[in-house]
mmCIF file as gemmi writes it, N, C-alpha and C atoms, coordinates in Angstrom:
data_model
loop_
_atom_site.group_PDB
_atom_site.id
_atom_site.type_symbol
_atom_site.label_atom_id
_atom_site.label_alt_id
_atom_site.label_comp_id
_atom_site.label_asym_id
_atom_site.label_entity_id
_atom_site.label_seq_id
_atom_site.pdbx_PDB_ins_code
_atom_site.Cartn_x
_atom_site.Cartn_y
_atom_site.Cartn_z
_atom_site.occupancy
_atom_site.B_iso_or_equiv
_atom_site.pdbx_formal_charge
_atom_site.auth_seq_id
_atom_site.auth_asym_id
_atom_site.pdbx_PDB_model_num
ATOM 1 N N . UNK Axp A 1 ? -27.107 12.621 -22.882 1 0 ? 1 A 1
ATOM 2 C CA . UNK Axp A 1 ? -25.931 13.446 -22.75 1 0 ? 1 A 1
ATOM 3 C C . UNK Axp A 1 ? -26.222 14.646 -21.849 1 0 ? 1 A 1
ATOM 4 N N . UNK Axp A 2 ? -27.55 15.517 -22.027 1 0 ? 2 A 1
ATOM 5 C CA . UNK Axp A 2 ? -27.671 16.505 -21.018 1 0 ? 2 A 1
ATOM 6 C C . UNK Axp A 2 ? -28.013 16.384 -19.655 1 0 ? 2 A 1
ATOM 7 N N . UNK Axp A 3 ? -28.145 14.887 -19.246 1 0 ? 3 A 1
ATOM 8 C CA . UNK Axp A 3 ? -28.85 14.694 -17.93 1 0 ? 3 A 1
ATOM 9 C C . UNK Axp A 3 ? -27.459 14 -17.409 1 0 ? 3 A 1
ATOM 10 N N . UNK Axp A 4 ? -26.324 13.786 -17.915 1 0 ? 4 A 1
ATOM 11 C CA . UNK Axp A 4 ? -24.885 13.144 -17.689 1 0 ? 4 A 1
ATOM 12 C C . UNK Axp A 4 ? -24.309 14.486 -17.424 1 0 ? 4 A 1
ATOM 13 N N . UNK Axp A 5 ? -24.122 15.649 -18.405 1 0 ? 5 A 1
ATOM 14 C CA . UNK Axp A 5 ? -23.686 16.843 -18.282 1 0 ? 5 A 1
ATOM 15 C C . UNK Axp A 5 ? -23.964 17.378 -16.845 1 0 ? 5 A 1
ATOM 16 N N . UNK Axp A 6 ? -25.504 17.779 -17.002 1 0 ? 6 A 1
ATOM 17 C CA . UNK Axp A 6 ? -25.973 18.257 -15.571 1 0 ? 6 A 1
ATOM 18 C C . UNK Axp A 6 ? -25.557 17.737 -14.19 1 0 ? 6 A 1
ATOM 19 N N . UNK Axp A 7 ? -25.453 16.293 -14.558 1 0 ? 7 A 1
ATOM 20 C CA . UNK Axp A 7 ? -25.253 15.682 -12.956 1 0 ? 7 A 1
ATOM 21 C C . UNK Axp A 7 ? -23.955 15.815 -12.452 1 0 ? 7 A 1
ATOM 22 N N . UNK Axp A 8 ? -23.296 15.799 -14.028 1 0 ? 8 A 1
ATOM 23 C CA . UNK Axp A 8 ? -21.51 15.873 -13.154 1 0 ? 8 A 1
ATOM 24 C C . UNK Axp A 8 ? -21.589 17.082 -12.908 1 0 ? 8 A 1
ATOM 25 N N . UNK Axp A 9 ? -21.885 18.326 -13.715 1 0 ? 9 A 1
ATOM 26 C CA . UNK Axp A 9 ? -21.453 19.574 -13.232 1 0 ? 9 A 1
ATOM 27 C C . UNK Axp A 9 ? -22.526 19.794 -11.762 1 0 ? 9 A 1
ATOM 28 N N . UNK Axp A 10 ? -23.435 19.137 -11.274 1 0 ? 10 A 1
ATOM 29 C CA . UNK Axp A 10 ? -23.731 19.26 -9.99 1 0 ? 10 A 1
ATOM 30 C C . UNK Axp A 10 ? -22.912 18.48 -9.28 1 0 ? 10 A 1
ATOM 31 N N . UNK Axp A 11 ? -21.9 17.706 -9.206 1 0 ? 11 A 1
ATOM 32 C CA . UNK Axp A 11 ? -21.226 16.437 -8.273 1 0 ? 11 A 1
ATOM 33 C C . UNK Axp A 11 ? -19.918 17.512 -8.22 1 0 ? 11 A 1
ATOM 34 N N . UNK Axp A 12 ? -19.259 18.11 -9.27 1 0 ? 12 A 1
ATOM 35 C CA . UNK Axp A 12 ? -18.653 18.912 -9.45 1 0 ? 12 A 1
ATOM 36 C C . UNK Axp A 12 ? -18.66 20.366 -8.589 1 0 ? 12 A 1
ATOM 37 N N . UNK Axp A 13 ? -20.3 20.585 -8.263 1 0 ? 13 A 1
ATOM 38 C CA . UNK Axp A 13 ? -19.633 21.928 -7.549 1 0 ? 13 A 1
ATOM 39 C C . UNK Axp A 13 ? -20.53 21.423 -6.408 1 0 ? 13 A 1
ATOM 40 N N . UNK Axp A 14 ? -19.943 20.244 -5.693 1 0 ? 14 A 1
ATOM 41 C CA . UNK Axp A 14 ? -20.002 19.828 -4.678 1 0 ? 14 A 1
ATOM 42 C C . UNK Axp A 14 ? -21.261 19.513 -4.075 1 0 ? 14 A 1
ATOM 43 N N . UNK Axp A 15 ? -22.336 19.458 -4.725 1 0 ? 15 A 1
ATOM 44 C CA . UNK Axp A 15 ? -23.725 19.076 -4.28 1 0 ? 15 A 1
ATOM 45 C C . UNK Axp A 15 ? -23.747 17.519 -4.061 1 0 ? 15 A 1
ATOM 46 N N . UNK Axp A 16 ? -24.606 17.255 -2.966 1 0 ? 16 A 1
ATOM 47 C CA . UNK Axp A 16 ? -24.319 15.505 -2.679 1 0 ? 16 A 1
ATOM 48 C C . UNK Axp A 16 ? -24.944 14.819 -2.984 1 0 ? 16 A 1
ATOM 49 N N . UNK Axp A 17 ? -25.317 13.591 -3.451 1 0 ? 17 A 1
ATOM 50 C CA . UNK Axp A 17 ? -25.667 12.657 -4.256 1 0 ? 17 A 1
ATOM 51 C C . UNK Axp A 17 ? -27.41 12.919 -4.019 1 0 ? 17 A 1
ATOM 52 N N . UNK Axp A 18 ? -27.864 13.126 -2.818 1 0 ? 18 A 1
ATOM 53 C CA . UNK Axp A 18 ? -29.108 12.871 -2.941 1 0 ? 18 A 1
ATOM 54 C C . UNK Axp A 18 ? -29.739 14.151 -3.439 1 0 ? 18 A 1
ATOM 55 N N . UNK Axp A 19 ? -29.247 15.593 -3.449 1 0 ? 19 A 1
ATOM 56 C CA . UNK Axp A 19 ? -29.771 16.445 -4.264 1 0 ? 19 A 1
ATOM 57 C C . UNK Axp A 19 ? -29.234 16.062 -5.464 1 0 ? 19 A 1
ATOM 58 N N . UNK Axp A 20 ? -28.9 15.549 -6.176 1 0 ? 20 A 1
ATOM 59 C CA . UNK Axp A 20 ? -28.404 15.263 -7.572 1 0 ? 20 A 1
ATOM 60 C C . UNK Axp A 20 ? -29.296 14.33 -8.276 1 0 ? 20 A 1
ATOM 61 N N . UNK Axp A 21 ? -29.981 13.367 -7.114 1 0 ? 21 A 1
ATOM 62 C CA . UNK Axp A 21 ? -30.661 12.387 -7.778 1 0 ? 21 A 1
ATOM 63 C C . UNK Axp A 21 ? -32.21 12.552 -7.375 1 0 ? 21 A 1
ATOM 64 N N . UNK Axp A 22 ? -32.437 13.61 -6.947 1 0 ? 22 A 1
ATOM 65 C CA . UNK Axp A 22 ? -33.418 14.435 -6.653 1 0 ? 22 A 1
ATOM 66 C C . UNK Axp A 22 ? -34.06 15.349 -8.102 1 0 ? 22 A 1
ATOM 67 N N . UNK Axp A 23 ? -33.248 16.025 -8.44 1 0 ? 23 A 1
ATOM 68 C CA . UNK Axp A 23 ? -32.712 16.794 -9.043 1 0 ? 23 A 1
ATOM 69 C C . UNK Axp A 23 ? -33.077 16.218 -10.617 1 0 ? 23 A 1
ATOM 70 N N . UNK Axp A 24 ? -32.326 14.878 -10.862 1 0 ? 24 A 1
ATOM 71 C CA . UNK Axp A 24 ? -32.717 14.021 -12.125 1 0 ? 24 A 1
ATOM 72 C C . UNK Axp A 24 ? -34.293 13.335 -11.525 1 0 ? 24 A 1
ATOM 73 N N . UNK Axp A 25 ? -35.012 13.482 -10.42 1 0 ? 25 A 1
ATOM 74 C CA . UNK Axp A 25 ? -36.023 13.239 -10.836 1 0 ? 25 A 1
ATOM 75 C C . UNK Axp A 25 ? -36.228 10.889 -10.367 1 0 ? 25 A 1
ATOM 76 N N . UNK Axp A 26 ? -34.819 10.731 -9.457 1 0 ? 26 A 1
ATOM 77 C CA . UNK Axp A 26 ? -34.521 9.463 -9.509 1 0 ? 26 A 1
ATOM 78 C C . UNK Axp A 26 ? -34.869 8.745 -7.835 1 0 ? 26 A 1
ATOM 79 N N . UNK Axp A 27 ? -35.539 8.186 -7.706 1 0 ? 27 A 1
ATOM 80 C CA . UNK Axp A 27 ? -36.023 7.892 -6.13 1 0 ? 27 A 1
ATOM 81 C C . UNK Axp A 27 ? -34.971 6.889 -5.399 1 0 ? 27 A 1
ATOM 82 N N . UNK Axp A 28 ? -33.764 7.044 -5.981 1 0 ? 28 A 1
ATOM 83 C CA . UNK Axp A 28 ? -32.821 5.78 -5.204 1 0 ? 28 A 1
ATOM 84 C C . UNK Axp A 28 ? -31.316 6.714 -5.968 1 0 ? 28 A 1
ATOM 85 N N . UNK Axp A 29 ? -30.385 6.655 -5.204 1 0 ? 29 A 1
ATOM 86 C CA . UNK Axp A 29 ? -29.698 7.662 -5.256 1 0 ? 29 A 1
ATOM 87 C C . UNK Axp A 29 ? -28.478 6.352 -6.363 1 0 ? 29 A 1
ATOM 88 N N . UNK Axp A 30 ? -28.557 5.193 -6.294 1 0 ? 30 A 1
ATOM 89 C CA . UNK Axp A 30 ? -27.778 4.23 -7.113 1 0 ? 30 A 1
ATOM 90 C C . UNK Axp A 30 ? -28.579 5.03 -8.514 1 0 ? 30 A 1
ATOM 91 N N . UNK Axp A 31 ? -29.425 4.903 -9.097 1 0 ? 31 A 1
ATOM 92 C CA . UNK Axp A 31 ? -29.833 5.32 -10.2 1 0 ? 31 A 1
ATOM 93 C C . UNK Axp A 31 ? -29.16 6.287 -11.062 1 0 ? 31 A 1
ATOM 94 N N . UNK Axp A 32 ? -28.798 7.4 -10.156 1 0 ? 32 A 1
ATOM 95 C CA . UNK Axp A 32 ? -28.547 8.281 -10.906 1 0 ? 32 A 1
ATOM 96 C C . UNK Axp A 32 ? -26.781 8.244 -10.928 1 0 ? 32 A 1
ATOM 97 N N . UNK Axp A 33 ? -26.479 7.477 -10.312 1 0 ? 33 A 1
ATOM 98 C CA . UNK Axp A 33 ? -24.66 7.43 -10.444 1 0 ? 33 A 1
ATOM 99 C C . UNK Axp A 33 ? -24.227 7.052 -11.866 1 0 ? 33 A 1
ATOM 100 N N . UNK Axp A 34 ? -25.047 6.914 -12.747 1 0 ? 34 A 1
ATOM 101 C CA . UNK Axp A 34 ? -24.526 6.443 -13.959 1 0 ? 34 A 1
ATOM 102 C C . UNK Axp A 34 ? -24.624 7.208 -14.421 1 0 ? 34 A 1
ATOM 103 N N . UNK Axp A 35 ? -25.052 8.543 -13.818 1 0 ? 35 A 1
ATOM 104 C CA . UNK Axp A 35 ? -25.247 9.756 -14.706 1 0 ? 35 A 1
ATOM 105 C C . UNK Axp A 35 ? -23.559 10.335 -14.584 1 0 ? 35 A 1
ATOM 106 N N . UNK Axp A 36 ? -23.253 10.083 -13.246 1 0 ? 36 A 1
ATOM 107 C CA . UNK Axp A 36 ? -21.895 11.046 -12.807 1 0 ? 36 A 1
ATOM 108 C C . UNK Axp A 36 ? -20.352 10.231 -13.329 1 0 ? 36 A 1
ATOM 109 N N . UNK Axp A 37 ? -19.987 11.479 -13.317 1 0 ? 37 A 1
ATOM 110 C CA . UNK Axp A 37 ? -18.651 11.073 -14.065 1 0 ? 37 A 1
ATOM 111 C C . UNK Axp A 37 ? -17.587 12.007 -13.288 1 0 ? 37 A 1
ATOM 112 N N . UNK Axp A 38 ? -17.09 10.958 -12.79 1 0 ? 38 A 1
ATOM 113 C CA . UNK Axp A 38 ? -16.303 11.235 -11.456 1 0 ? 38 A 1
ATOM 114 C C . UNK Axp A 38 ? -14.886 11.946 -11.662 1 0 ? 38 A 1
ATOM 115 N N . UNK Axp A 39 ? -14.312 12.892 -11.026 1 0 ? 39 A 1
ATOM 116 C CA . UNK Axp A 39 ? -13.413 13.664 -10.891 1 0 ? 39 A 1
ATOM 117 C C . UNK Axp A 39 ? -12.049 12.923 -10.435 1 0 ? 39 A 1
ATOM 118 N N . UNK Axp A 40 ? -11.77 12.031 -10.99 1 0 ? 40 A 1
ATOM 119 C CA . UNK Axp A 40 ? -10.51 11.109 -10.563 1 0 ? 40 A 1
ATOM 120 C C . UNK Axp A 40 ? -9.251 12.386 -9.646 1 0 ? 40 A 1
ATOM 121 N N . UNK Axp A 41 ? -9.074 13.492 -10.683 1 0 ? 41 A 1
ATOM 122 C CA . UNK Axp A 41 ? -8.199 14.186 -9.567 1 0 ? 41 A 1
ATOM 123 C C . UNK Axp A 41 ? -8.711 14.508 -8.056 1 0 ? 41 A 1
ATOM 124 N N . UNK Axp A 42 ? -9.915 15.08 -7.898 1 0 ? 42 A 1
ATOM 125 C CA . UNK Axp A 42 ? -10.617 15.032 -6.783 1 0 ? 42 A 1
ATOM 126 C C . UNK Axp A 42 ? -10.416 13.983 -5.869 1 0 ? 42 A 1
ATOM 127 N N . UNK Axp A 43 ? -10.745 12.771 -5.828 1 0 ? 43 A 1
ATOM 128 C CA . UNK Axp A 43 ? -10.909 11.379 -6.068 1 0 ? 43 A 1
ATOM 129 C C . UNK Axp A 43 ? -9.63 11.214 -5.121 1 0 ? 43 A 1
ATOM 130 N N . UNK Axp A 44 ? -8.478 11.447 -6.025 1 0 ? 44 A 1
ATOM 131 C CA . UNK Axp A 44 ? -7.047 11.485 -5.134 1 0 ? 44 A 1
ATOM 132 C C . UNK Axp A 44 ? -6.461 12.301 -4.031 1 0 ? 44 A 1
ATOM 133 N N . UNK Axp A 45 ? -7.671 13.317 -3.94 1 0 ? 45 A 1
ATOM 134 C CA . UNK Axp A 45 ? -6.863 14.025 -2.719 1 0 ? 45 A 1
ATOM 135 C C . UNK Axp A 45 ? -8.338 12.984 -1.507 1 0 ? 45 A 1
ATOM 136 N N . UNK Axp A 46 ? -8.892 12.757 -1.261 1 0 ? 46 A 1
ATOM 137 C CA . UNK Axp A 46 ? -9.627 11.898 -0.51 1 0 ? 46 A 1
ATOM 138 C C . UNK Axp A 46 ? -8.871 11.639 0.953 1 0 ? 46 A 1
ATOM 139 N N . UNK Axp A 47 ? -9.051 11.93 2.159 1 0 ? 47 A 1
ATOM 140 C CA . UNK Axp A 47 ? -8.027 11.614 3.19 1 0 ? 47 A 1
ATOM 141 C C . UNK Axp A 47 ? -8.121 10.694 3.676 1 0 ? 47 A 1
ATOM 142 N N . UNK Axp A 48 ? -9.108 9.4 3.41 1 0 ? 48 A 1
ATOM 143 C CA . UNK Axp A 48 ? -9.581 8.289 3.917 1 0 ? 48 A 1
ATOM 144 C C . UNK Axp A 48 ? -7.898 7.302 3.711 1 0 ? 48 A 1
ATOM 145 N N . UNK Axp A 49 ? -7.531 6.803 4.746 1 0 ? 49 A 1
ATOM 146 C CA . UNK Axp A 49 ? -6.134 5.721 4.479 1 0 ? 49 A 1
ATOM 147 C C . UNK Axp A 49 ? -6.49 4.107 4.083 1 0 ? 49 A 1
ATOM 148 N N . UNK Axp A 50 ? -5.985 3.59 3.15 1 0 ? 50 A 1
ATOM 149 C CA . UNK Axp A 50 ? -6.404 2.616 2.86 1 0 ? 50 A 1
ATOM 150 C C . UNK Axp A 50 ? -6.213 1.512 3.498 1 0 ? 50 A 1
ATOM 151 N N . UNK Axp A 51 ? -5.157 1.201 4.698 1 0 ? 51 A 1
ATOM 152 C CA . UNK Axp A 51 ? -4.936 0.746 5.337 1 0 ? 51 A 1
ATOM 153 C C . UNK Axp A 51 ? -4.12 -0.692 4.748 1 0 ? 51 A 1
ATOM 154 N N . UNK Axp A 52 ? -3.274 -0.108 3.97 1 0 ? 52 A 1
ATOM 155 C CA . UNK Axp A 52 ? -2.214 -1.564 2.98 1 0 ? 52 A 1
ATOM 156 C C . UNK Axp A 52 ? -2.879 -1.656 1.757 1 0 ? 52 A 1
ATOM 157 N N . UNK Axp A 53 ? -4.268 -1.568 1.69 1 0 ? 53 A 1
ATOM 158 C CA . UNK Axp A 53 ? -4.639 -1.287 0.151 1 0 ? 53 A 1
ATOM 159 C C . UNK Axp A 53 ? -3.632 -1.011 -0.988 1 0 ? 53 A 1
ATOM 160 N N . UNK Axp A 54 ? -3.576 0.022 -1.084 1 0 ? 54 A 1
ATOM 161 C CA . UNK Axp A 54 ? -2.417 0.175 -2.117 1 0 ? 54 A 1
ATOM 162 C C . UNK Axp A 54 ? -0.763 0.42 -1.213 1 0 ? 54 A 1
ATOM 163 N N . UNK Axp A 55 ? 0.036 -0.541 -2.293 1 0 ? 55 A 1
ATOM 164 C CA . UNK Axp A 55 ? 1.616 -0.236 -2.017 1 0 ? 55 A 1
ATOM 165 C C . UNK Axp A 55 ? 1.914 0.08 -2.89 1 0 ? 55 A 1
């Protein structure tokens, strides 16, 4: 729970995956994504177009 805590509140104030998984101590930056728990509102402002993806 405290190494889940820590990572989101680092993904959270915008630090990028490889200091995060640095950080937990994790040599492959997939490892530690199970720590993060993603900001779905964030998530939605994203400016990438999906290109028909979603209708």
């Amino acid at each position: 729970m405290t190494r889940k805590t820590f990572a989101t509140r680092m993904l959270r104030a915008d630090n990028k995956l490889d200091d995060i998984s640095n950080a937990l101590g994790h040599a492959r930056q997939e490892t530690a994504e199970v720590y993060l728990e993603r900001d779905e509102d964030k998530m939605r402002l994203c400016p990438l177009e999906f290109g028909g993806v979603l209708s």
